[in-house]
Backbone as JSON, one array per atom type, in Angstrom:
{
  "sequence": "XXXXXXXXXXXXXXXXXXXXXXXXXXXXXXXXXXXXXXXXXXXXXXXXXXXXXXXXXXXXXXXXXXXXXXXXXXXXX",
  "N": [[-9.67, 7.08, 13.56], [-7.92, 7.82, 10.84], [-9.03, 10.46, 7.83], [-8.05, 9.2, 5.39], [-7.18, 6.86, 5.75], [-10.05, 5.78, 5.85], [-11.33, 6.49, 3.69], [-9.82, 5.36, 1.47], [-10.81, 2.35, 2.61], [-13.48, 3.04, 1.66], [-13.03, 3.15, -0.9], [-12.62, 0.92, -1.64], [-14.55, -0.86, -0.57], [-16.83, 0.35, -2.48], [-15.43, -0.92, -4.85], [-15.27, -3.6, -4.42], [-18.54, -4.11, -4.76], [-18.89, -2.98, -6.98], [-17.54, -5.81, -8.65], [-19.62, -7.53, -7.35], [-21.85, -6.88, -8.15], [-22.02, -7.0, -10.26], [-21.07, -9.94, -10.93], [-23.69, -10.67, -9.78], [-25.11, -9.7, -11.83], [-24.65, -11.37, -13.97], [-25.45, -14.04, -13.37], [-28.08, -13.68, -13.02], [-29.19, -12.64, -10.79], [-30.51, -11.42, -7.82], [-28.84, -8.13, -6.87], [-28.32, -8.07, -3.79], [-26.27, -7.95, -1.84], [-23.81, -6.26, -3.45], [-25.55, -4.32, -3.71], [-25.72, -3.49, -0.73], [-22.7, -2.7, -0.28], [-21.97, -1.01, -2.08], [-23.61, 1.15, -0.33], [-22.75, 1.58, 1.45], [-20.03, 2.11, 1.43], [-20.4, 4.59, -0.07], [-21.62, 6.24, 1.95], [-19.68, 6.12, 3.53], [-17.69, 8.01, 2.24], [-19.56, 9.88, 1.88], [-19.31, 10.91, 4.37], [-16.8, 11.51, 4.56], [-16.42, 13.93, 2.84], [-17.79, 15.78, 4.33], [-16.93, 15.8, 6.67], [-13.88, 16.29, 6.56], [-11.85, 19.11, 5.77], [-11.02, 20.25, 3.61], [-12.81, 18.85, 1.5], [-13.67, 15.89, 0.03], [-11.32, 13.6, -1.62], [-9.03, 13.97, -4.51], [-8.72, 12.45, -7.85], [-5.93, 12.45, -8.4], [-5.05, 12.36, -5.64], [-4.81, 10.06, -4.67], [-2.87, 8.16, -5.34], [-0.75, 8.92, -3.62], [-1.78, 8.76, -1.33], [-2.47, 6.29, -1.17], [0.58, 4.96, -1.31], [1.47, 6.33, 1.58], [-0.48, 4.83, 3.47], [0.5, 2.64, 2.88], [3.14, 2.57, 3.65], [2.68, 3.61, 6.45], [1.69, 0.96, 7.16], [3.54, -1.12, 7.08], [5.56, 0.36, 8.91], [4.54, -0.46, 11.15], [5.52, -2.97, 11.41]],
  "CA": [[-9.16, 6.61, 12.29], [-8.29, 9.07, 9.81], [-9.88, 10.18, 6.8], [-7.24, 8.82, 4.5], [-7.72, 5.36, 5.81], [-11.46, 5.55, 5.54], [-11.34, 6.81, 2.17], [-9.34, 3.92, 0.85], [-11.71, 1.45, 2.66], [-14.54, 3.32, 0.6], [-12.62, 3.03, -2.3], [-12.65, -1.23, -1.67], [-16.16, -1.69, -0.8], [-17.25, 0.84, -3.84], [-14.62, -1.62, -5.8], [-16.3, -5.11, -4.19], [-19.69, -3.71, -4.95], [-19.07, -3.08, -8.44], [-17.64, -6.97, -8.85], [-20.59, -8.13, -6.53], [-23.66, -6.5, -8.63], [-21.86, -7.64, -12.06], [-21.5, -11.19, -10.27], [-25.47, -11.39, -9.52], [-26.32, -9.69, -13.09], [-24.46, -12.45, -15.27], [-25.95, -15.1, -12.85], [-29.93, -13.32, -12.96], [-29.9, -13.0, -8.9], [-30.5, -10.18, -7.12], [-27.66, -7.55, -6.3], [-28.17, -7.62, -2.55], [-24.66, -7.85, -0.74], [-23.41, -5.33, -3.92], [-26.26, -2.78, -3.1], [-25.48, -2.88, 0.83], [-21.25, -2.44, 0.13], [-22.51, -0.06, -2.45], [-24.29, 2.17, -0.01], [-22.05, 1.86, 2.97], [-19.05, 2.7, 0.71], [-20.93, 6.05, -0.64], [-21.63, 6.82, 2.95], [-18.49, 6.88, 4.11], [-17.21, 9.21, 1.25], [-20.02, 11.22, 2.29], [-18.71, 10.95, 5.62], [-15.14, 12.16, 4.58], [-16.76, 14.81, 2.29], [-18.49, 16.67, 4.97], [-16.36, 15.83, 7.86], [-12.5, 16.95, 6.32], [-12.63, 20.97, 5.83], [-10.82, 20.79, 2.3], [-13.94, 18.08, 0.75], [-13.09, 14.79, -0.81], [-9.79, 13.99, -1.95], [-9.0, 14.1, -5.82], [-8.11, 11.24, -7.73], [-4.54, 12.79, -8.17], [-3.72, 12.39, -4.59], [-5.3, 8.58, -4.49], [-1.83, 7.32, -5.16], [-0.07, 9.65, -2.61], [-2.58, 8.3, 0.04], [-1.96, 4.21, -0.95], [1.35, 4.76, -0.34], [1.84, 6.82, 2.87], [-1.03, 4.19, 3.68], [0.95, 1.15, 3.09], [3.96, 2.87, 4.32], [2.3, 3.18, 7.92], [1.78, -0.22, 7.54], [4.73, -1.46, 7.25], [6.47, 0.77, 9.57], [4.07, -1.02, 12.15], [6.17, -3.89, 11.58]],
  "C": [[-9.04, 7.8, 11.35], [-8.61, 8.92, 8.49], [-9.14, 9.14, 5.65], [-7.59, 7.16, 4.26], [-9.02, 4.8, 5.19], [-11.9, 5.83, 4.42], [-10.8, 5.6, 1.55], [-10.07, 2.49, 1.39], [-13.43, 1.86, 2.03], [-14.46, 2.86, -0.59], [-12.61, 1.31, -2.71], [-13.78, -1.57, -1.52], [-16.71, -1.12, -2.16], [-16.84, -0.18, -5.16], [-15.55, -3.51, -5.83], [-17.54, -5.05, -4.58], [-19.92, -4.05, -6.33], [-19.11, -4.82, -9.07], [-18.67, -7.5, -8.6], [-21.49, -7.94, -7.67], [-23.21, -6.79, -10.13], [-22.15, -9.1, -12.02], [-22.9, -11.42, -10.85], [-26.01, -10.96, -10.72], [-25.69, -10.92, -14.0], [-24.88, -13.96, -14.81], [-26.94, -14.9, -12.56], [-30.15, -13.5, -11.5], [-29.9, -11.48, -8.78], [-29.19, -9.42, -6.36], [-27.81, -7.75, -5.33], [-27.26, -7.43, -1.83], [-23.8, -6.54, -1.67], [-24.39, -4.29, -3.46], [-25.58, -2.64, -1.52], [-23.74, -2.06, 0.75], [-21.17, -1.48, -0.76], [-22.97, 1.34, -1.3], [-23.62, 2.7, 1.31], [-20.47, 2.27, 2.52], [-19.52, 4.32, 0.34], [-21.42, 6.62, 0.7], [-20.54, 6.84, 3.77], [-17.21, 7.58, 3.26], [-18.11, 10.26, 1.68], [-19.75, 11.41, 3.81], [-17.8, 12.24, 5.69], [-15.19, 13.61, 4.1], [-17.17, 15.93, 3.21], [-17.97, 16.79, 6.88], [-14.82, 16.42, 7.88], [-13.2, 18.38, 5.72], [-11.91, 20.85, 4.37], [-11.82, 19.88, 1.29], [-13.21, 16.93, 0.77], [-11.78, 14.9, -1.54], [-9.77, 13.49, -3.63], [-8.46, 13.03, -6.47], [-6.52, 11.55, -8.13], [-3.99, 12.57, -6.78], [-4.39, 11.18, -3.85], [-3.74, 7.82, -4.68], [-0.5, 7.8, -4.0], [-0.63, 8.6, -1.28], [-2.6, 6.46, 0.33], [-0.7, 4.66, -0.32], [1.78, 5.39, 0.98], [0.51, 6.05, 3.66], [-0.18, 2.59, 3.83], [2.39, 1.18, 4.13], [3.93, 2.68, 5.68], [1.88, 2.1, 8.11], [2.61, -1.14, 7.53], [5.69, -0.88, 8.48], [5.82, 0.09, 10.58], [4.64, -2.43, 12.97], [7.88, -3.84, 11.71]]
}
C-alpha cells in the first residue's frame, strides 16, 4: 500500500477520533474507541514519517494527494 494511501487513512481515523472523544465528553463517558483510533492513527503517521525518506507530507500537498487518490479510484472503475 503506499504511503499516500496510508496517510489519508491516518488523516480519517485522527478525524473519527477527534468526533469520537468530543462525542463521549458531552455525554460524561469515557473516550475509549476515540483514544484507540487516536493512537492507531498517530502510529501510522509515525509509520509514514520514518518509513518515506523525504518525512511526513505537508499540509500543502494534502490536497494533491486526495485527488490523485480519488483519481486512482475512479480509474479502477
Amino acid at each position: 500500500m503506499s504511503h499516500e494511501l496510508i496517510f489519508l487513512g491516518a488523516l480519517g481515523l485522527l478525524l473519527m477520533a477527534f468526533v469520537s472523544v468530543v462525542g463521549a465528553w458531552t455525554n460524561n463517558r469515557k473516550p475509549f474507541v476515540g483514544v484507540i483510533l487516536g493512537a492507531t492513527g498517530a502510529a501510522l503517521l509515525a509509520m509514514i514519517h520514518f518509513d518515506r525518506a523525504a518525512g511526513l507530507y505537508s499540509f500543502d500537498e494534502v490536497p494533491d494527494i486526495v485527488v490523485r487518490a480519488v483519481a486512482s479510484l475512479i480509474s479502477m472503475f
